[in-house]
PATI-413048 format. One record per residue (C-alpha): x, y, z. Coordinates in steps of 0.1 Angstrom, whole numbers, plus 2048, in hexadecimal, padded with zeros to 3 digits. Example, Ala and Ser with C-alpha at 12.3 -4.5 7.8 and 13.67 -1.06 7.14 Angstrom:
BEGIN
+-----+-----+-----+
|   u |   v |   w |
+-----+-----+-----+
| 87B | 7D3 | 84E |
| 889 | 7F5 | 847 |
+-----+-----+-----+
# end
This chain:
BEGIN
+-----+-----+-----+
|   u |   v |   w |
+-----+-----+-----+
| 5A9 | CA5 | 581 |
| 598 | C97 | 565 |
| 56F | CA0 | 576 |
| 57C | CCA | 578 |
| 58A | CC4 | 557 |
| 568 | CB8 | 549 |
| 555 | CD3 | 55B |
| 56C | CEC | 54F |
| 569 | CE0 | 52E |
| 53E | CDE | 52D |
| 53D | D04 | 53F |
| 556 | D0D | 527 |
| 545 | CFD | 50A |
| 523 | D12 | 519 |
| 52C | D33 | 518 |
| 53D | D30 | 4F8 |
| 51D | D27 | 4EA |
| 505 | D3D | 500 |
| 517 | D5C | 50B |
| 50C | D7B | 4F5 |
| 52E | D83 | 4F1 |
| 530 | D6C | 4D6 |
| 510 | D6E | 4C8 |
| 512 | D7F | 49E |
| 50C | DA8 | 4A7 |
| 51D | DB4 | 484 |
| 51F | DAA | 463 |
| 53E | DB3 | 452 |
| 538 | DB3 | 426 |
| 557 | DB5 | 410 |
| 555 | DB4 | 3EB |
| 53B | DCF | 3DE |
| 532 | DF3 | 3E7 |
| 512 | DED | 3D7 |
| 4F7 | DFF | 3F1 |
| 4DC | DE4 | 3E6 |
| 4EE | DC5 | 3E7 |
| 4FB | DCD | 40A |
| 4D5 | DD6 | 416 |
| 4CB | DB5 | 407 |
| 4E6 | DA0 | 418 |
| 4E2 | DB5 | 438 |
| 4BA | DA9 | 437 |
| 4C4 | D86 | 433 |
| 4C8 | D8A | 45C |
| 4E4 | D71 | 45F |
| 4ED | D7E | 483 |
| 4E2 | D79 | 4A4 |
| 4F0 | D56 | 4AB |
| 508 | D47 | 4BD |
| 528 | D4D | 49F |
| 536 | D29 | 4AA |
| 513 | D1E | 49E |
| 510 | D33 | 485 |
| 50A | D18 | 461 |
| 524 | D33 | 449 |
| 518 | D19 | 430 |
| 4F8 | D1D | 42F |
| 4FF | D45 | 433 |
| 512 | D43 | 415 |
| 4F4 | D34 | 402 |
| 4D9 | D4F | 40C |
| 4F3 | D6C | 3FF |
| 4FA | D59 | 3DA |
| 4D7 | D54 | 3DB |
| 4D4 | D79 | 3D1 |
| 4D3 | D81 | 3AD |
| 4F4 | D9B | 3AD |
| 505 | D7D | 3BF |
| 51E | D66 | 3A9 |
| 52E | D59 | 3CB |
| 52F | D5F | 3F0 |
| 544 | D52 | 40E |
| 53B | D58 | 435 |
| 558 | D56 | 44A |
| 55B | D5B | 472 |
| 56E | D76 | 483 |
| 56E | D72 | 4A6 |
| 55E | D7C | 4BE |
| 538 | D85 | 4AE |
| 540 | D8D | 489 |
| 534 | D7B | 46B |
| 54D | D88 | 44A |
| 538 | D81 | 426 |
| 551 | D89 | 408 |
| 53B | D89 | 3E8 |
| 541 | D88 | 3C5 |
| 52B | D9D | 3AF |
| 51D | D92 | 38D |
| 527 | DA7 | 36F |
| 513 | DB4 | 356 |
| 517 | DAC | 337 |
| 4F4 | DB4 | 324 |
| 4D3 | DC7 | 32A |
| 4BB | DAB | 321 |
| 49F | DC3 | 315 |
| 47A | DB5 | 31E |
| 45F | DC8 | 314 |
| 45E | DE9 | 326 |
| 479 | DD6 | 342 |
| 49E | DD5 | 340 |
| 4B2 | DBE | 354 |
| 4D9 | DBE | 357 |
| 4E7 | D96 | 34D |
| 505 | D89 | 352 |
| 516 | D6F | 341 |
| 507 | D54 | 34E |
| 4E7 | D60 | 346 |
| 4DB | D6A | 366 |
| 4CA | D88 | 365 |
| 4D5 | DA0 | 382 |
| 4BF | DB9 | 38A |
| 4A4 | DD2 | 378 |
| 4B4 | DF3 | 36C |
| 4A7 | E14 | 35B |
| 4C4 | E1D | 349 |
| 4D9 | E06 | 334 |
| 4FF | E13 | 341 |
| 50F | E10 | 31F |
| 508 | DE8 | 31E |
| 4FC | DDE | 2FF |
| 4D9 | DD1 | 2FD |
| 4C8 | DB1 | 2EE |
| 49C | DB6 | 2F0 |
| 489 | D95 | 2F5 |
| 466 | D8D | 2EB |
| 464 | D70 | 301 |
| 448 | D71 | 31D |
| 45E | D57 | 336 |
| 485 | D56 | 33E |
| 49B | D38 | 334 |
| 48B | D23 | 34F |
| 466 | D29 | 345 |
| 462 | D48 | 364 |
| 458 | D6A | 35E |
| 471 | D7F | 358 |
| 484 | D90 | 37A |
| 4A3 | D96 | 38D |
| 4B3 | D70 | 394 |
| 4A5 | D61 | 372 |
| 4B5 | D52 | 358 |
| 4BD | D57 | 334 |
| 4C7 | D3F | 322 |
| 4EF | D41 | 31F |
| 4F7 | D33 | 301 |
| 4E4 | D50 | 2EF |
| 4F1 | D6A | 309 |
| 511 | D5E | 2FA |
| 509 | D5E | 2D8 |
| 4FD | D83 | 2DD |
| 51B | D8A | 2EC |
| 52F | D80 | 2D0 |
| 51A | D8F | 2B1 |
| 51D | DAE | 2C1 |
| 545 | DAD | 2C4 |
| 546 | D97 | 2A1 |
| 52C | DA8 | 287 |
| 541 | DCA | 28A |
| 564 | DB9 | 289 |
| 55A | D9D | 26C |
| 53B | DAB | 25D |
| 541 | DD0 | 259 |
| 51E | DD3 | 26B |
| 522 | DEF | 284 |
| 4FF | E01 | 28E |
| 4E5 | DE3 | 296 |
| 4D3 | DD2 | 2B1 |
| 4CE | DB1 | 2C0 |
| 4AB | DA2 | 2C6 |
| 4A1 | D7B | 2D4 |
| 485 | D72 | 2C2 |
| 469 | D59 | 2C5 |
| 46E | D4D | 2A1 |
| 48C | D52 | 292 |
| 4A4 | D50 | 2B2 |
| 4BE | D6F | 2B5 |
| 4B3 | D87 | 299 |
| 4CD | DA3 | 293 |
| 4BA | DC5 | 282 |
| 4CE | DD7 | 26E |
| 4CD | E02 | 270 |
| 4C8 | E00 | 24F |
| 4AA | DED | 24F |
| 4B2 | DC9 | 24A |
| 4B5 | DAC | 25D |
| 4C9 | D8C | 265 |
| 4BB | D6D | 272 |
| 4D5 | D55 | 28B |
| 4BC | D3F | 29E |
| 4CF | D2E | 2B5 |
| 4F8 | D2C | 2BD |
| 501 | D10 | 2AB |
| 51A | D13 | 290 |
| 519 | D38 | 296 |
| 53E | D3A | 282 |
| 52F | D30 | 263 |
| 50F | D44 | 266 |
| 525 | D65 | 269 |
| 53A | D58 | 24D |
| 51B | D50 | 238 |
| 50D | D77 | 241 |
| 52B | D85 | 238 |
| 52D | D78 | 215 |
| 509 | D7F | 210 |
| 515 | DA2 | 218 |
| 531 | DA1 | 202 |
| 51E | D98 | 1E5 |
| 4FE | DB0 | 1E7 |
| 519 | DCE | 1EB |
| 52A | DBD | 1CD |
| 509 | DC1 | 1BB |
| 501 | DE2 | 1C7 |
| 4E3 | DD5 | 1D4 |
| 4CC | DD6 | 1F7 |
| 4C8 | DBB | 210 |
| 4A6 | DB6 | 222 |
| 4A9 | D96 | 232 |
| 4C1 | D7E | 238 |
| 4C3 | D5C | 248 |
| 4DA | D47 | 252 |
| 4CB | D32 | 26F |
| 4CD | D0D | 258 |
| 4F2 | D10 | 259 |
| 4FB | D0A | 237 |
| 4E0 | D16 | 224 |
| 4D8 | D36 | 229 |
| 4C5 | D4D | 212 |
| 4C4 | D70 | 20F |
| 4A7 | D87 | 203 |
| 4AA | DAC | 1F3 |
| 498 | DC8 | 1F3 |
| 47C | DC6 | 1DA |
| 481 | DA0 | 1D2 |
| 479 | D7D | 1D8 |
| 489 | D65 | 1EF |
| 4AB | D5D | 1E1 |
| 4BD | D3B | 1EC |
+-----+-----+-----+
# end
């Protein structure tokens, strides 16, 4: 009994793993309708093995290795289908790069290279390298803490501010630099205490409209000493 048994059990075992019956012919993608993201995960050639062989892990790990990829799962489906369900990355931004625009999500990874901007606000860089010192291209990184910081003077200036026609630009010396329509700027550096340095703007705003005076600079990136300078005049502390 137990020697059939055995042999049934190894030529069972071999034509599970041989027979093209079961090898991966189809690729089933769930999660997106976006043409190039499927061609891209459709080049990653995950068929053609045995699918009781097939490593879903490692699968998983060539699709999220995409830059329009936040997460992926491969799954089996008997007999010779692979299933890959994918979670697309959101934009949030257009990181604006020279003559380059790149969609970037929260996380700061920036998703692809677009002509038009799709009603996303935009936030222009004059750094040469990405977050993690690479030129800039789909699947690099922005820092963020700053993509999150623009994020939130964009919603905050208009609400808190009264500041309603601007734009956003990262800067090699004076961090996050937000340029007035009206000429002037503001100066955040970095996202630390970035509740005070709104607060700080708008009383500085407050108190030139009190005046009925012009601003043409203003900065606010040591926190609590900011200084403000208008049009025509010295630095004023």
């Amino acid at each position: 009994i137990l020697v059939p048994l055995a042999l049934g059990l190894i030529f069972g075992g071999h034509f599970l793993l041989t027979a093209s019956y079961f090898q991966v012919h189809h690729i089933q993608i769930e999660g997106t309708r976006n043409e190039q993201l499927i061609t891209a995960i459709q080049r990653l050639q995950l068929g053609g093995v045995n699918i009781f062989l097939a490593n879903t892990s490692a699968d998983a790990a060539q699709v999220e290795a995409l830059p329009p990829v936040s997460s992926a799962t491969v799954t089996r489906s008997l007999p010779d289908m692979l299933v890959v369900h994918v979670v697309e990355r959101q934009p949030v931004l257009i990181w604006q790069v020279g003559s380059s625009a790149f969609q970037v999500d929260a996380t700061g990874v920036l998703i692809d290279q677009v002509q038009q901007v799709n009603g996303l606000p935009v936030v222009s860089d004059e750094h040469q390298r990405d977050h993690n010192g690479h030129p800039f291209k789909p699947g690099g990184k922005i820092d963020p803490a700053m993509v999150q910081m623009a994020r939130q003077l964009l919603e905050r200036l208009p609400a808190e501010a009264g500041i309603t026609s601007f734009s956003l630009h990262d800067t090699l010396d004076y961090g996050l630099v937000m340029v007035s329509a009206d000429g002037w700027q503001a100066r955040f550096g970095g996202p630390n205490d970035l509740d005070t340095k709104i607060k700080e703007l708008t009383a500085i705003l407050q108190l030139v409209k009190q005046q009925g005076q012009q601003l043409a600079l203003v900065d606010v990136r040591f926190g609590f000493y900011p200084y403000y300078r208008l049009k025509g005049s010295a630095t004023t502390p």
